[in-house]
C-alpha positions as CSV (number, residue, x, y, z in Angstrom):
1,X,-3.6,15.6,-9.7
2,X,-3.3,12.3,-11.9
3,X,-1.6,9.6,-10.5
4,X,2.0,8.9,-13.1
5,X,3.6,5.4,-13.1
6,X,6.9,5.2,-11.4
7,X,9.3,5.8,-14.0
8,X,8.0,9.4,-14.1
9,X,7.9,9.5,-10.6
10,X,11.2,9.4,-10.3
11,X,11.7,12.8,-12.6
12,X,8.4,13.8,-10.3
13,X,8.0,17.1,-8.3
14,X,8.5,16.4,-4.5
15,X,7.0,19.6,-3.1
16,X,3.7,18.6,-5.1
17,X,4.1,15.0,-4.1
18,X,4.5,16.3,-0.4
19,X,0.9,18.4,-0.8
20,X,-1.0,15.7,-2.2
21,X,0.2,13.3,0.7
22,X,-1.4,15.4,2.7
23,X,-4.9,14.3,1.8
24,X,-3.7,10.5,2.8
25,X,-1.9,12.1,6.4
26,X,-5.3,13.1,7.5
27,X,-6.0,9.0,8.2
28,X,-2.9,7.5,7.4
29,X,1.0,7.8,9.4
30,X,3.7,7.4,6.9
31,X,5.6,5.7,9.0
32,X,5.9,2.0,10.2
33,X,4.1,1.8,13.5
34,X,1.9,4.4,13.9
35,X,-1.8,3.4,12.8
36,X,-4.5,5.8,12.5
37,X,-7.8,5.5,11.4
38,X,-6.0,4.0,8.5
39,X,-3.2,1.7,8.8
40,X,0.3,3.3,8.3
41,X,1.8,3.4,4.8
42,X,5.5,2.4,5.9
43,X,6.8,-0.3,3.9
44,X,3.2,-0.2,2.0
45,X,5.3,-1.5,-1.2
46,X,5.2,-4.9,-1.4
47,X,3.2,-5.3,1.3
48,X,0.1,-7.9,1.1
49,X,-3.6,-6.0,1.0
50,X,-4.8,-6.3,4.8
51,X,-1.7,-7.5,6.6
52,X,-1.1,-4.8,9.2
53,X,-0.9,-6.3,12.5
54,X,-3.5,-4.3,14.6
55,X,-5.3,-2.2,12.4
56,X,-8.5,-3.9,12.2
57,X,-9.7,-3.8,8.4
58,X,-13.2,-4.6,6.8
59,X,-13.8,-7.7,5.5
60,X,-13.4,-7.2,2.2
61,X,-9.8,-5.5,2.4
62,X,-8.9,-8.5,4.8
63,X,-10.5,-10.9,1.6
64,X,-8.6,-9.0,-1.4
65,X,-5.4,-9.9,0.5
66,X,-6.0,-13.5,1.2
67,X,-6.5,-13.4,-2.6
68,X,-3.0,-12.2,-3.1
69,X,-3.5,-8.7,-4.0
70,X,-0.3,-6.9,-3.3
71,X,0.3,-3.4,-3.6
72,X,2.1,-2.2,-6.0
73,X,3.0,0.8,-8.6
74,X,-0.4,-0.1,-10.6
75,X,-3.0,-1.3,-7.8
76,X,-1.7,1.5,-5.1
77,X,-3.0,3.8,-8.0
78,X,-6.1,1.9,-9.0
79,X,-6.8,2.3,-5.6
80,X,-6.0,5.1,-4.9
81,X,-8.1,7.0,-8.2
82,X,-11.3,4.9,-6.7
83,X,-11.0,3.2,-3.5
84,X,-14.6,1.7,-3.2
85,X,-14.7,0.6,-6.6
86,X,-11.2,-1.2,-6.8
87,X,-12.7,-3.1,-3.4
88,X,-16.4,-3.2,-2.9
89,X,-17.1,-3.1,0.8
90,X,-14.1,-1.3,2.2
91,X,-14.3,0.7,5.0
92,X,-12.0,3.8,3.2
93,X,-14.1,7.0,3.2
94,X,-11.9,9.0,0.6
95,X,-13.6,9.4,-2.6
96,X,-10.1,8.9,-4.3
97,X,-7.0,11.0,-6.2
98,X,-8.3,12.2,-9.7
């Protein structure tokens, strides 16, 4: 499944949305409290690289967001197609959305 930038999201198929999230629901709660052995995705928009109060991250997630990374429409997807690569050193085991 290829990752589409938000403008086509927004004409985008739920139900296939829905099945694809549930790759992330294995680790992650898409709510805004609940963390996992990923940090929740509520209110991951916006949201500083890192800044979940609690979850303990690696180093180098905890480093991108002191650098200001922020996610977004286009890193949330950079990520998301190739988590190790877009941050050397993180502690995410998922090999990625292609």
């Amino acid at each position: 499944m290829a990752i589409v930038p938000a403008a086509a999201q927004a004409e985008g198929d739920a139900a296939a949305g829905k099945n694809v999230f549930k790759k992330c629901a294995a680790c992650h709660a898409a709510d805004a409290t609940t963390n996992k052995i990923g940090p929740h995705l509520g209110d991951v928009m916006g949201r500083k690289a890192g800044a979940v109060e609690g979850f303990k991250y690696s180093d180098a997630m905890k480093k991108k967001g002191e650098e200001g990374l922020v996610w977004n429409d286009e890193t949330i997807a950079a990520y998301l197609k190739d988590p190790k690569g877009y941050i050397p050193g993180n502690k995410m085991a998922f090999v990625g959305l292609k």
